[in-house]
C-alpha positions in Angstrom: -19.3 -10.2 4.9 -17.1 -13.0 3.5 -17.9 -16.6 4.8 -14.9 -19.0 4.5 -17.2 -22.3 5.8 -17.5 -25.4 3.7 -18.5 -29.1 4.5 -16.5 -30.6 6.5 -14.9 -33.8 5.5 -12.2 -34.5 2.9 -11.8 -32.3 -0.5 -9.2 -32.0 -3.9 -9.5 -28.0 -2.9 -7.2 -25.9 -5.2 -6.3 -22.5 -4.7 -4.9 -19.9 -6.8 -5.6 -16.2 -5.4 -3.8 -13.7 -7.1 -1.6 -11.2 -5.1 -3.5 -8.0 -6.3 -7.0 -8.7 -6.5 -8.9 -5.3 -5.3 -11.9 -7.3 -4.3 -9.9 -10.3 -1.6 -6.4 -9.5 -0.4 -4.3 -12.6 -0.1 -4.2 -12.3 3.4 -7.8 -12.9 3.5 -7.3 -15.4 0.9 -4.9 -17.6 2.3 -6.8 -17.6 5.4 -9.8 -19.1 3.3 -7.4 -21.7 1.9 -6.3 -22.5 5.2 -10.1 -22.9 6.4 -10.7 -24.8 3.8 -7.5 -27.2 3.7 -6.8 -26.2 0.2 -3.7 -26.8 -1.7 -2.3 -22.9 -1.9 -0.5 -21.8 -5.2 -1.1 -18.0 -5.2 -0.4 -16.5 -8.3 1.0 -12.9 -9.6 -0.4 -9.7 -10.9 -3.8 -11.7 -11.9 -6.2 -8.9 -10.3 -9.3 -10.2 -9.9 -9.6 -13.7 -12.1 -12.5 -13.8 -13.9 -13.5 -14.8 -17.7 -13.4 -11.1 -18.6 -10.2 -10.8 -17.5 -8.8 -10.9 -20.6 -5.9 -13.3 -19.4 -6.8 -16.0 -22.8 -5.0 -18.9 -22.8 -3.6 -18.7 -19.2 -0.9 -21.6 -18.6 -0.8 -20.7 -14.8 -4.3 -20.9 -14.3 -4.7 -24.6 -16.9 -1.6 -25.7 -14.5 -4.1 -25.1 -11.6 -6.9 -26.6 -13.2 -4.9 -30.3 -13.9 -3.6 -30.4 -10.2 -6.0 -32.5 -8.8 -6.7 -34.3 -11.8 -2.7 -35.3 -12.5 -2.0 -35.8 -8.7 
């Protein structure tokens, strides 16, 4: 069973679950974004993102990365 608990108390979370991953539907996901009060920027036709993915040099995924960082 998935746990969506975390500390409580202020965090930078960012999310970016993708729309098709066979292992965490979005729905599921954006209720653990919402759980955890993370910024929610879901992302599309990523499967399950991973470093053997294959997705290289992923803009969408380095955009996610900066958030907190350029905010």
């Amino acid at each position: 069973m998935l746990s969506s608990a975390v500390a409580a108390g202020p965090s930078r979370i960012t999310a970016g679950p993708s729309d098709d991953d066979p292992y965490c539907d979005l729905k599921t996901a954006t209720s653990f974004v919402r759980d955890w009060q993370a910024q929610h920027h879901p992302v599309e036709s990523c499967g399950h993102i991973h470093a053997d993915r294959g997705l290289g040099d992923w803009p969408t995924g380095l955009q996610l990365l900066r958030r907190p960082v350029d905010q």
